[in-house]
N, C-alpha and C positions, 0 to 999 in steps of 0.2 A: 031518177032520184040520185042525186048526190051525197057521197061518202066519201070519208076521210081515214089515211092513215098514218100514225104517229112511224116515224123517223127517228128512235130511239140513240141519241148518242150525243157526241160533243164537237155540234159540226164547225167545220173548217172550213171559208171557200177553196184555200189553198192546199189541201190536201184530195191528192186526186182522185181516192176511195170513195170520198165524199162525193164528188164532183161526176164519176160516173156512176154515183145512184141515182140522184136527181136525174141525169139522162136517161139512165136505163127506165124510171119512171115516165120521163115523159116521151118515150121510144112507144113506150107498151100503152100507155095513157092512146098516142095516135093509129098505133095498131090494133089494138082491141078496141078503138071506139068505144071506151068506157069513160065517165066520168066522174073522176074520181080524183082529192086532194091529199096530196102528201105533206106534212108538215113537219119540221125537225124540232124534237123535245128532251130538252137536256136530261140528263139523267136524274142529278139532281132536281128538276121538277115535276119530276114522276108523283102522281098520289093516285088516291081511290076514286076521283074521278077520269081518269087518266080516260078509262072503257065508256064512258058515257057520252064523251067527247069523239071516239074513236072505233070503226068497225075494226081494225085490225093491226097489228104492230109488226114493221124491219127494226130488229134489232142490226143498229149499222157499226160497218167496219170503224176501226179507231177508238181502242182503247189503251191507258185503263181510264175507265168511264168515274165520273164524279160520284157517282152514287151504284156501287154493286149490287149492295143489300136490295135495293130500289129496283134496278133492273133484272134483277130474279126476282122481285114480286111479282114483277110485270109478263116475264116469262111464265112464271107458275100461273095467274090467274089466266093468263091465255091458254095455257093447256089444260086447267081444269074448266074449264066456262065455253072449250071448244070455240077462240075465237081466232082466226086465221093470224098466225105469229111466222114469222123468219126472221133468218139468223146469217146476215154473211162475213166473217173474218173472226173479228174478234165478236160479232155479236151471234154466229157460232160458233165458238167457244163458252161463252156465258149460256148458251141453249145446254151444251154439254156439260157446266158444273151443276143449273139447276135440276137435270133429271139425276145425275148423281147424287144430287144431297135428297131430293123430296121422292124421286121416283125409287130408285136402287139403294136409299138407307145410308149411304156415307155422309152422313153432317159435317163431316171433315173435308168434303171435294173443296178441294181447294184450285186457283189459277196461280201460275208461275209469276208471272208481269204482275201480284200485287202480293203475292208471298213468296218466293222461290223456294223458304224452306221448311216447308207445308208440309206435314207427315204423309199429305192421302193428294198429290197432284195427279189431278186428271186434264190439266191443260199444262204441259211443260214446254219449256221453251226450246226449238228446232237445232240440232246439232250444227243446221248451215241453214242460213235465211234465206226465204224464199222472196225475199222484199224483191222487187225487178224483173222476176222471173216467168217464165210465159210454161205452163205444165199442161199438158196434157191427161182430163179426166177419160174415167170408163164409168157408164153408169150400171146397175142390172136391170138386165129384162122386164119392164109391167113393174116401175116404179114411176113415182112420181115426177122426179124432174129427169127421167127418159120419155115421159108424156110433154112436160113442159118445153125441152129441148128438140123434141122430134127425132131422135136418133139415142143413138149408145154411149157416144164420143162425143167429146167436145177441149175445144184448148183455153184457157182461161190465162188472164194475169193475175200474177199473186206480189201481196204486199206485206206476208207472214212472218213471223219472227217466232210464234208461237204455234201448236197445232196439240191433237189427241195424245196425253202419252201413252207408247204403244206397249206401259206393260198394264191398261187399266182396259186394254180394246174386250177383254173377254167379260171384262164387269161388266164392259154395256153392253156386249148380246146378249148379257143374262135376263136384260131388262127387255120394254116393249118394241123398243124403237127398231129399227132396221137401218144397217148401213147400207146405202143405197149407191156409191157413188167410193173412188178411188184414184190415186194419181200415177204415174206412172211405177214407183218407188213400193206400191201395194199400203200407202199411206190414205189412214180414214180421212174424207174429203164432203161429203155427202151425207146424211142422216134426215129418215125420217120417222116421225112420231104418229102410227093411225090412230083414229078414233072412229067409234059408230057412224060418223055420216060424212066425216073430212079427215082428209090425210094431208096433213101439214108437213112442210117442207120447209128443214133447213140446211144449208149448206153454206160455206165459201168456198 
């Protein structure tokens, strides 16, 4: 049986974020023998049937997205409805202001790239941009994308300008989620959110 998933963002062929999702989809589409359709969905065309259409949502890299309000609905009803949701760049970072506002109680989580001067920023913008940069992750032990990865390590390209701000890292160990994953620098990179029967996985 064939399933579909929605490709949350404002896609670009010319942007290379973009350009290696579709690949990495259809890398792991030939690898796992699955068959299965990825489709990209602006933001702005988000609504309530978004999940009827959809067994699971990447919130993808490349924001600020046309519709936030929209793509944290989208995040929210995926984590309450247990529907398989990720999150890479900027589409984790919008993973990390919706558990701020609906899970950990700050209505004020705000992102730098669409308020900079937000009372409560939990995604700020990076002292030195990671745009170009090739980092080096560590994951821990009996987590999810150390299952997914098959090891501990791993080196990645980043295209960041933004990330976690690290005076807000201790609000969200207060919550459910687990930081799963770090860069060299001891910078949050990795997060994931369990539930009773799936442990969902987002990262960039």
């Amino acid at each position: 049986m064939s399933k579909s998933i929605a490709l949350l963002g404002e896609f670009s062929p010319v942007f290379p974020p973009h350009a290696s999702t579709n690949a990495a989809i259809g890398h792991s589409r030939k690898m796992l023998g699955v068959d299965i359709a990825a489709n990209w969905v602006s933001t702005e065309d988000i609504d309530s049937n978004l999940f009827e259409c959809y067994s699971g949502i990447w919130v993808a890299p490349g924001s600020t997205y046309k519709s936030m309000e929209k793509t944290l609905w989208a995040i929210r009803y995926a984590r309450e409805n247990n529907i398989p949701c990720f999150g890479t760049c900027g589409g984790f970072q919008h993973i990390v202001i919706e558990i701020a506002r609906h899970v950990l109680g700050f209505k004020d989580a705000q992102h730098a790239e669409y308020d900079p001067y937000a009372s409560k920023l939990f995604i700020s913008q990076l002292a030195c941009s990671l745009a170009g940069r090739e980092m080096r992750l560590s994951f821990v032990p009996g987590s999810q994308v150390a299952a997914i990865y098959g090891c501990l390590s791993a080196t990645e390209n980043y295209y960041c300008n933004f990330g976690v701000n690290p005076n807000c890292i201790q609000e969200l160990k207060r919550g459910p989620i687990s930081i799963s994953g770090a860069d060299v620098e001891g910078e949050v990179r990795v997060i994931e959110y369990p539930t009773p029967s799936v442990r969902r996985r987002e990262y960039w």
